[in-house]
N, C-alpha and C positions, 0 to 999 in steps of 0.2 A: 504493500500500500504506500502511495505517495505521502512525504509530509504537505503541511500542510499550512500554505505561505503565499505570502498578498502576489507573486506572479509568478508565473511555470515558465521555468526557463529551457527549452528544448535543444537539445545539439542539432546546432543547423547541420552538422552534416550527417545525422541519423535520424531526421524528424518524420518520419512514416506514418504514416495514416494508423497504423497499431500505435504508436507512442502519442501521438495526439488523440485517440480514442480512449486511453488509459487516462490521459490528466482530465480530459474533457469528461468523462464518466465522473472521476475523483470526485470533478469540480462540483456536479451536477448534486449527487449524492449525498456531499454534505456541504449542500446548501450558498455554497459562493454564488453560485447563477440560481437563481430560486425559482420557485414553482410559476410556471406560468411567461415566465421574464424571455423576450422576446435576446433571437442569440444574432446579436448585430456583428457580419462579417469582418469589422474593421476593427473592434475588441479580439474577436479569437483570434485573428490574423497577427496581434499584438500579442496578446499574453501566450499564445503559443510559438510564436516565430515561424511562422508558417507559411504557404500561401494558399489558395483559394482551393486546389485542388486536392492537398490531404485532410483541409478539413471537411470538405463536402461529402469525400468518400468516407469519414468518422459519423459525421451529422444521418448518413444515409445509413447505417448499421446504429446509430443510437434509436432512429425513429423504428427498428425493427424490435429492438428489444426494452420500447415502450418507453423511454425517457425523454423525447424530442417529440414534438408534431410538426407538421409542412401548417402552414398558417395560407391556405389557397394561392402557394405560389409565390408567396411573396415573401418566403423568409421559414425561418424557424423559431422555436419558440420550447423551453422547456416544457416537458409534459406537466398539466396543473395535478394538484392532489382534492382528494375527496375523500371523504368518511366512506362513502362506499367501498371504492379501491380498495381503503384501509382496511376494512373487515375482511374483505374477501382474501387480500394477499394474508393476512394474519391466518385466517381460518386455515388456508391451503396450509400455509407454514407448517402449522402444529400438526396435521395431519401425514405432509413427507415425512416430517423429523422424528413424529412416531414411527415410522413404518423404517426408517435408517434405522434409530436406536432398537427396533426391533431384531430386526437383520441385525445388526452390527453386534448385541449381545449372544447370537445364536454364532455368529460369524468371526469374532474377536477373538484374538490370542494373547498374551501375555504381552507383547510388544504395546498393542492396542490400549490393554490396562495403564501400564507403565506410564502410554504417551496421555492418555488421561489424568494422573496423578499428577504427570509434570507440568501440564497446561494450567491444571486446576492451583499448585502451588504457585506460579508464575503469576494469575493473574490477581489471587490474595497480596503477592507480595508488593503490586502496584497499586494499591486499592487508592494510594494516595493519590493518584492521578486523579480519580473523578472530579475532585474538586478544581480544579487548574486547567487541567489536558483532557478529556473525557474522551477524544475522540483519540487518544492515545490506548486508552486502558478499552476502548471499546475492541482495538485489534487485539490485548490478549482473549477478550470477551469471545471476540470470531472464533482465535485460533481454539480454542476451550472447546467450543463448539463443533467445531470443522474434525478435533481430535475424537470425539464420540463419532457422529456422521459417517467419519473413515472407515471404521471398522466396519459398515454396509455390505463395502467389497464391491459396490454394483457403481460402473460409469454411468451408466444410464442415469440411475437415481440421485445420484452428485450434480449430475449437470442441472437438472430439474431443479435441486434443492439450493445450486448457487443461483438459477436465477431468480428465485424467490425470495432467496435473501440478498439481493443488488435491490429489488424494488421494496423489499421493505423495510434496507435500511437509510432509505431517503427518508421514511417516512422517523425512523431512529433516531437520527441524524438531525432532521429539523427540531426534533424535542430534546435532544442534547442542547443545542446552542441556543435555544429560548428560555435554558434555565428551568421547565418546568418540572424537573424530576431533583428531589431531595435526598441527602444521604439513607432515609428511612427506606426508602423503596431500594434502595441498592442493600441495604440489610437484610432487608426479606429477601433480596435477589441471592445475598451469599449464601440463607440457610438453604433454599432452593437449590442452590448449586450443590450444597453439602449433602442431602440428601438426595440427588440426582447421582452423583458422585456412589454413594453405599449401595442402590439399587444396581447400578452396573456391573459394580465389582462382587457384586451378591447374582449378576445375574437375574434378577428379578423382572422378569420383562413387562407383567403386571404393575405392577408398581412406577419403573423406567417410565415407559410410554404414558402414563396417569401424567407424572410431574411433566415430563418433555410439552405435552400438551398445555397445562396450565402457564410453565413459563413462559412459552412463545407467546400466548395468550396474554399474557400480564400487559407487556407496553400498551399493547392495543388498547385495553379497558380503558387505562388513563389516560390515551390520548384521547379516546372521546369524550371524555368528559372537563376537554380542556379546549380555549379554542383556537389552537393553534394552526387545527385540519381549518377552519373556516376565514381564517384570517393569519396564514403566513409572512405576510409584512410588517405583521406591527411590531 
């Protein structure tokens, strides 16, 4: 993951349509170009170092995997958010990520365990990040995540479950940086993880799948009852 800094500087002499689709995704996702915000040529031309034609061919693969829209021709525009979106990509979520941790407990080895442990220590031991960097401590959050998931074993099912989590952690992403979540909910989020954590290594797939479900579940609640989905500018 890119850090995360007021301009993206590209090597002009490796700037490709995949290198400008990486920062231009980065950008999008946590929230530099916002929901809706219309993407003027002569900005990304600037902040990416680019010219017309690697960002167009980026622009045309972001409008595929739902982050951009064509505005009739006349330009682009980041894709807007809605409550509904938001439920649906949540809903889908907690449904793949049961059926990984499913898989992944029947399918898991020792390695698997191990890279579980090491994730789960790694991201306690930044905990201090939240308050400062959040979108720091959110990549050990992914990695945490992505190290249960793995144990699936299935490409298939990984590709499906990254891109559900690309779109909904725009939606993450926007309620990190508006402040709306307090160290309280990341408390509950650790014992969650804690007990996510003993069900795996217990094998418990009962269990696993219950909590995997409720926590994907979690942001979602609170963003709706906050109005950030309805009013991302203010």
């Amino acid at each position: 993951m890119m850090n995360i800094r007021d301009t993206v500087d590209l090597d002009s002499k490796d700037n490709s349509a995949a290198q400008v689709l990486g920062a231009l995704t980065y950008d999008i996702l946590t929230g530099y170009f916002k929901p809706g915000e219309k993407l003027l040529m002569t900005r990304l031309k600037a902040r990416y170092n680019v010219g017309v034609g690697p960002l167009r061919e980026a622009l045309s693969q972001l409008l595929v995997k739902q982050l951009v829209i064509v505005e009739n021709q006349r330009g682009f525009r980041v894709h807007p958010i809605s409550k509904a979106e938001l439920i649906d990509i949540y809903e889908t979520r907690a449904e793949i990520e049961a059926l990984c941790v499913g898989f992944a407990i029947e399918r898991g080895d020792d390695e698997w365990e191990a890279n579980i442990v090491a994730c789960a220590h790694k991201m306690k031991l930044h905990a201090a990040l939240l308050e400062k960097e959040p979108h720091r401590w959110e990549q050990y959050h992914h990695d945490f995540h992505s190290a249960i998931a793995e144990g699936c074993r299935s490409p298939a099912l990984l590709q499906v479950r990254d891109a559900l989590y690309e779109k909904a952690s725009r939606y993450r992403n926007l309620w990190l940086k508006k402040n709306m979540v307090d160290l309280s909910v990341f408390d509950a989020n650790k014992k969650e993880h804690d007990a996510l954590v003993d069900a795996l290594l217990s094998r418990d797939v009962t269990t696993a799948t219950q909590l995997i479900r409720k926590h994907i579940l979690s942001p979602s609640v609170i963003l709706q009852a906050t109005a950030v989905i309805e009013n991302p500018f203010d």
